[in-house]
C-alpha positions as CSV (number, residue, x, y, z in Angstrom):
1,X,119.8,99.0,118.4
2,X,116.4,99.9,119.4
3,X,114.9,96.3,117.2
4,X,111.6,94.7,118.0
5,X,112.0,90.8,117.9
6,X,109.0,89.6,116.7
7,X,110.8,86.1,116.4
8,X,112.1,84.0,119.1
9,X,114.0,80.9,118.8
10,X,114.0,78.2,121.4
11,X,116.8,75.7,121.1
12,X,116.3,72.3,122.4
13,X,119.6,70.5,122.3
14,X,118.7,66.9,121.6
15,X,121.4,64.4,121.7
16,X,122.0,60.8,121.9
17,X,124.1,59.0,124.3
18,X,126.5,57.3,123.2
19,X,126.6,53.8,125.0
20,X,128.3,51.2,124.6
21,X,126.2,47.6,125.2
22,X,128.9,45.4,124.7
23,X,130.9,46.9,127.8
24,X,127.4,46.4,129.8
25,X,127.7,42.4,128.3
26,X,131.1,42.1,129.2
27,X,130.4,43.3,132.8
28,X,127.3,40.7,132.9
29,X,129.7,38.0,131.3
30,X,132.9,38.5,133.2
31,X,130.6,39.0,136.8
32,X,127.6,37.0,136.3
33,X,123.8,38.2,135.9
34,X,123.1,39.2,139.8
35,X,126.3,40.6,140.2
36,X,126.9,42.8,136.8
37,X,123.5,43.8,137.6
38,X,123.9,44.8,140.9
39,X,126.9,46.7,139.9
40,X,125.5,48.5,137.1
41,X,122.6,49.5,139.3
42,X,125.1,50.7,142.3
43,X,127.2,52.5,139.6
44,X,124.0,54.1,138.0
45,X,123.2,55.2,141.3
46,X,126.6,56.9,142.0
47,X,126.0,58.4,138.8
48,X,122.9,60.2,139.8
49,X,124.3,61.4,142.9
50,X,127.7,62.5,141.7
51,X,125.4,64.3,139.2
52,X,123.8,66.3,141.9
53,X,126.6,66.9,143.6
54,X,128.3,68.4,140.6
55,X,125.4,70.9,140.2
56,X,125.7,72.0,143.6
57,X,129.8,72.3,143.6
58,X,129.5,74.5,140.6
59,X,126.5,76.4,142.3
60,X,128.1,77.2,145.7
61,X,131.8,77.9,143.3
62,X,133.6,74.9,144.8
63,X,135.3,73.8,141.6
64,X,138.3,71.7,143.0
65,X,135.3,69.9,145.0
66,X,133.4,70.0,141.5
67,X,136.7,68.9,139.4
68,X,137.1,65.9,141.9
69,X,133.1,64.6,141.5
70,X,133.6,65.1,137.6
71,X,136.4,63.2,137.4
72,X,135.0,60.3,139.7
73,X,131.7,60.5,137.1
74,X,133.5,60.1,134.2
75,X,135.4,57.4,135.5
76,X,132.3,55.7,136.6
77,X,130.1,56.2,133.8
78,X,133.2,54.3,131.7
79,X,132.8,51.3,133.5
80,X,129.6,50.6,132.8
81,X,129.8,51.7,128.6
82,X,128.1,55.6,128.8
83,X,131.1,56.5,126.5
84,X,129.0,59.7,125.6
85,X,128.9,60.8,129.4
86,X,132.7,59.8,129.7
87,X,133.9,61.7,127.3
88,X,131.3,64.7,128.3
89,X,133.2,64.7,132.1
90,X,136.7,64.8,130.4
91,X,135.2,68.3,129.0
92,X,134.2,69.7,132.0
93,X,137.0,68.5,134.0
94,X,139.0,70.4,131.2
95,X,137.0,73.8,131.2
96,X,137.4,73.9,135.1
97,X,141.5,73.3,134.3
98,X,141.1,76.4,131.3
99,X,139.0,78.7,133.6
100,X,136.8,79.2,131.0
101,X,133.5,80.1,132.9
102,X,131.3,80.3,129.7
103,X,132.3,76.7,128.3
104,X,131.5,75.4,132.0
105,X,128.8,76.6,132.2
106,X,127.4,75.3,128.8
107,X,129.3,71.5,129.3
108,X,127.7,71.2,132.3
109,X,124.5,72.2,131.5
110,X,125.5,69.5,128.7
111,X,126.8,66.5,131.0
112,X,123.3,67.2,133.3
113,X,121.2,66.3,129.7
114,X,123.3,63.4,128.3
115,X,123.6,61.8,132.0
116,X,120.0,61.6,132.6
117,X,119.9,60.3,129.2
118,X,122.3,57.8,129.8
119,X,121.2,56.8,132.7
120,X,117.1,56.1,131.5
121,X,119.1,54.4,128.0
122,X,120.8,51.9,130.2
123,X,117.9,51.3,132.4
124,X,116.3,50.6,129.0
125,X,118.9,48.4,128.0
126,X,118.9,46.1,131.4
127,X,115.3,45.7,131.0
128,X,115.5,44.6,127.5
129,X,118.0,41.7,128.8
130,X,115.9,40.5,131.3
């Protein structure tokens, strides 16, 4: 038991979000250019703080407050076509329901990566339509 590692490997999770652009041209079609993109930019901004917010809940050990925020994300990020980040919620809204601490702790850690990957892709996205 008493190994030397001479080896360490560093894992750097790398995934894409998934996104969905014709949701985002839908919104602009069915609301108009000023208004879709006033409402993407309000809902990416929601994003961001319910985000942060979901950090902190899980920090301080308020999961129903945490549950709640998660919920409200996912619901969110669907909206506006971050399928990827929708989905990602659903999981962590359901490892809070299992009480499995270890799976939260990793899904979270994973909804933190693929929303601020979301979030630059659809920035990307709006300023390729303008």
């Amino acid at each position: 038991m008493d190994e030397v590692v001479e080896q360490v490997a560093i894992l750097s999770p790398s995934e894409t979000p998934g996104l969905d652009p014709e949701r985002l041209a839908e919104l602009y079609t069915r609301l108009g250019a000023r208004d879709g993109e006033n409402m993407v930019c309000r809902a990416m901004e929601e994003l961001a703080c319910r985000l942060g917010q979901a950090d902190r809940f899980y920090e301080e050990g308020d999961l129903a407050q945490m549950r709640k925020c998660t919920r409200a994300l996912g619901a969110i990020a669907g909206e506006i076509g971050m399928t990827g980040l929708s989905r990602i919620a659903i999981d962590v809204v359901q490892c809070i329901d299992d009480g499995d601490a270890v799976a939260l702790a990793a899904t979270l850690a994973r909804l933190a990566r693929i929303g601020e990957g979301s979030l630059y892709a659809v920035w990307d996205l709006q300023d390729l339509s303008v």
